[in-house]
N, C-alpha and C positions, 0 to 999 in steps of 0.2 A: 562572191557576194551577190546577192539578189536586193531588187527596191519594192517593197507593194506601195502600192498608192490607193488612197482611198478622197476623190474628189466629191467635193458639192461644189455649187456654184458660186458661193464666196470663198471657201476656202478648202486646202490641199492638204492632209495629210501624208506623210513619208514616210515607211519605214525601211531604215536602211541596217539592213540583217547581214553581219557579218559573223565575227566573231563575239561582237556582244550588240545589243540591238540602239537604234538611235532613231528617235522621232520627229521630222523638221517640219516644218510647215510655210508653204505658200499662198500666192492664191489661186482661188479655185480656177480648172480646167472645164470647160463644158464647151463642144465641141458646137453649140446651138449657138455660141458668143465669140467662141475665138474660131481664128483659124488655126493650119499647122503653124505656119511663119508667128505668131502672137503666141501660140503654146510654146514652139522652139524658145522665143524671146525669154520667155519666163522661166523655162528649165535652166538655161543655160546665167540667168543673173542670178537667181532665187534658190538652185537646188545643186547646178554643178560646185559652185564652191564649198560647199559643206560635204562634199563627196571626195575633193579635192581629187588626186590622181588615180582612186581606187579604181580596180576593175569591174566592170558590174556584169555578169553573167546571165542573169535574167531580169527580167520588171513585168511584175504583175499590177495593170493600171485595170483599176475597180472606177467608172467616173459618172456622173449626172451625164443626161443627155449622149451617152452613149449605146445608143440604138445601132443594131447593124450598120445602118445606111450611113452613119456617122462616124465607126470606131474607126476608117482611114486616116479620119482627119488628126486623129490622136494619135496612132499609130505610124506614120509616117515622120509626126515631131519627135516624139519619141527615138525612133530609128535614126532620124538625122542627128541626133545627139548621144543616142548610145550604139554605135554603128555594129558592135560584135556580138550586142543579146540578144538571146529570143524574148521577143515582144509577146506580150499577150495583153487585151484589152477590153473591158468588157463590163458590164453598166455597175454602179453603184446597187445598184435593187439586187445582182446577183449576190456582190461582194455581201450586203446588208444580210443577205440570208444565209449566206456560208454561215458569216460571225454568230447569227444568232443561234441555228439552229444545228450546224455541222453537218451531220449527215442523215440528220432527222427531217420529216417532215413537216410542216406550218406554214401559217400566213407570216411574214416580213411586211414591214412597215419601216419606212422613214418619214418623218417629221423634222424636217431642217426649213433652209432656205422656201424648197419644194419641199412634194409630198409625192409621195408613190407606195404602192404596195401590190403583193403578188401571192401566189400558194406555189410553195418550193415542193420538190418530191424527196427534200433531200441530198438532191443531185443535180437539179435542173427546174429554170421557174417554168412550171406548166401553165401559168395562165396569170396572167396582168392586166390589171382595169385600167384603160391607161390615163395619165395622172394628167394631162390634158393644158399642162400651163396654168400658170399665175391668174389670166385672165378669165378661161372656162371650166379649173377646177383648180387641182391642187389644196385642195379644201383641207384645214389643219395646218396649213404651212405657216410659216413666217412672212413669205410674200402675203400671202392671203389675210391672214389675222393683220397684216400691216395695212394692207389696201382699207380694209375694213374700219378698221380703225381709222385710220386717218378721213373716210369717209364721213363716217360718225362725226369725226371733231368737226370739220371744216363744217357738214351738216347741223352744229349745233347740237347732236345727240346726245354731248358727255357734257359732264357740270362744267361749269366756270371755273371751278377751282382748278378743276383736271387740265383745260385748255390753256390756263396759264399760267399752270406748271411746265406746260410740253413747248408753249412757246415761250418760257423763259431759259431751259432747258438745251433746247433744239438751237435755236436765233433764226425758225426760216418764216419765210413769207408765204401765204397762200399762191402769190403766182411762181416763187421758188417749188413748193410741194407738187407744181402739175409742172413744170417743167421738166423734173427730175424724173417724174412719174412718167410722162408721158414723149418727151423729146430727145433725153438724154440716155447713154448707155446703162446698160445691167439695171432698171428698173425695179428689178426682184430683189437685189440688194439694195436697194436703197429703200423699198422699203419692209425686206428684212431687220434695217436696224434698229428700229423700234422697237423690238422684243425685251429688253432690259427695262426700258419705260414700263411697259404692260404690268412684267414680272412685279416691279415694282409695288405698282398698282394694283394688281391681283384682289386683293382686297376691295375694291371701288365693286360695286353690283355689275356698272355696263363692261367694264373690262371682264369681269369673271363670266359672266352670261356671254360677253363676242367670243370670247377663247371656245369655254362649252361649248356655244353652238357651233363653231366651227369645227371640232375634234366629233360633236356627234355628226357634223354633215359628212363626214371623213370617213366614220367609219357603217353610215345607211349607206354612202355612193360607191364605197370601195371597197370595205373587208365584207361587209355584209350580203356581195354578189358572188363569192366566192362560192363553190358547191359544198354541201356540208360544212360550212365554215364552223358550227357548232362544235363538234367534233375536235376540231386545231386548236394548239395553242397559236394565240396572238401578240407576238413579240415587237419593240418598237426600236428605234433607233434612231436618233439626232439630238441636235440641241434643241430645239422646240420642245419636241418629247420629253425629252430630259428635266428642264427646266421645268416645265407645269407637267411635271408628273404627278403630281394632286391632282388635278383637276381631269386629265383622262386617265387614272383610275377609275375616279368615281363613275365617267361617263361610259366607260367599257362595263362598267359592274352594271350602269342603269339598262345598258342593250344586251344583258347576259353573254359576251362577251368569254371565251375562255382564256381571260387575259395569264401572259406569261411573262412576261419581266420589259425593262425600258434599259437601253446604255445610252450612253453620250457619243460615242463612237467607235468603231470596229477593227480601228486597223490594228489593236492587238490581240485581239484573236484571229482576228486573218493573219499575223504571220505565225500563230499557233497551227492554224489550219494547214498553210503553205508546210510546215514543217513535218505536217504528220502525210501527206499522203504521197 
């Protein structure tokens, strides 16, 4: 039996491939927020029980914030949990462009929590813009479209009506919203959850214009640096993407864009992947 994992920084997808396949879900691993001992924590409440006494053979973990300088911290929880597999570990952006693309060449995109994107050869990412965090990029993300958003409100930017929808909605307080933002852990989820609200809203002008302009700042700073990017299909991936997939359609068609398709997530064609090579 083998496990792929495909992490963002809210939450974990599993697939545990046996003899028939099974999809669990945790939460998210990012190696920038936890350590080993907090990763082990989590494998071991979250994921060994639903594995129960099976052998696992191998695990290919796909995860956010998994840069070189990083994949020990993963791989070592890992290890200390499945002591007899070979490990392998290695960032979400790669994983994102197996799923998309196989063994073809394009730009890869994810649009979740974060944002990142790269030009794969097929085989291997040649070259990533990098996606720089919540605070100096990540443009398109859920962090970002939340930050923004909630910028706007607190700034009085959105109607009345909107503002107290979101705080009859929500129940927090303006010195809650900086607190959480600013003091408390995983900041990028929390204000990733907002996304359901926006969705909602899509419709309202300033929602539809924040979302827009963020999916075009996304893809001048990031797919657009790419060399011949013309040339590529431009493929997306996350729930962000997913969800307002209206809306960066349109904005990929306004930047001539050689747009190529949007999933919600990858981890079943990666164990399609993992099976064929």
């Amino acid at each position: 039996m083998f496990l792929i994992a495909d992490s963002g920084s809210t939450k974990c997808d599993w697939a545990i491939v046996d003899n028939e396949l099974q999809i669990v879900k945790t939460e998210g691993i990012n190696p920038y927020f936890c350590d080993s001992l907090q990763i082990e924590k989590i494998l071991k409440k979250s994921l060994l029980p639903k594995i129960k006494n099976t052998k696992v053979d191998k695990v290919f973990f796909y995860g956010a914030g998994c840069r070189a300088e990083k994949c020990d911290v993963v791989k070592s929880a890992l290890q200390a949990v499945f002591s007899t597999a070979k490990i392998e570990v290695e960032s979400d952006l790669l994983g994102t462009a197996r799923a998309l693309f196989g063994k073809k060449a394009g730009i890869a995109c994810i649009l979740g929590t974060g944002s990142n994107s790269c030009f794969y050869d097929g085989n291997e990412i040649i070259y990533n813009v990098s996606p720089l965090g919540f605070i100096l990029g990540d443009e398109g993300s859920g962090a970002v479209l939340g930050r923004k958003f909630l910028g706007d409100l607190l700034k009085n930017q959105m109607t009345e009506g909107l503002k107290k929808k979101f705080f009859q909605k929500y129940k927090l307080t303006t010195a809650e919203i900086i607190e959480k933002t600013y003091r408390q852990l995983f900041p990028n989820r929390f204000l990733a959850q907002f996304m359901p609200f926006l969705k909602k809203h899509i419709g309202e002008p300033k929602i539809y214009n924040l979302v827009f302009d963020s999916f075009d700042e996304f893809l001048q700073r990031n797919v657009m640096q790419y060399a011949d990017f013309e040339e590529y299909k431009v493929s997306f991936c996350g729930s962000v993407a997913y969800h307002f997939a209206d809306v960066l359609e349109v904005v990929t068609l306004e930047q001539n864009i050689n747009f190529g398709e949007i999933i919600q997530n990858p981890i079943e064609r990666l164990v399609d992947f993992h099976k064929n090579i």
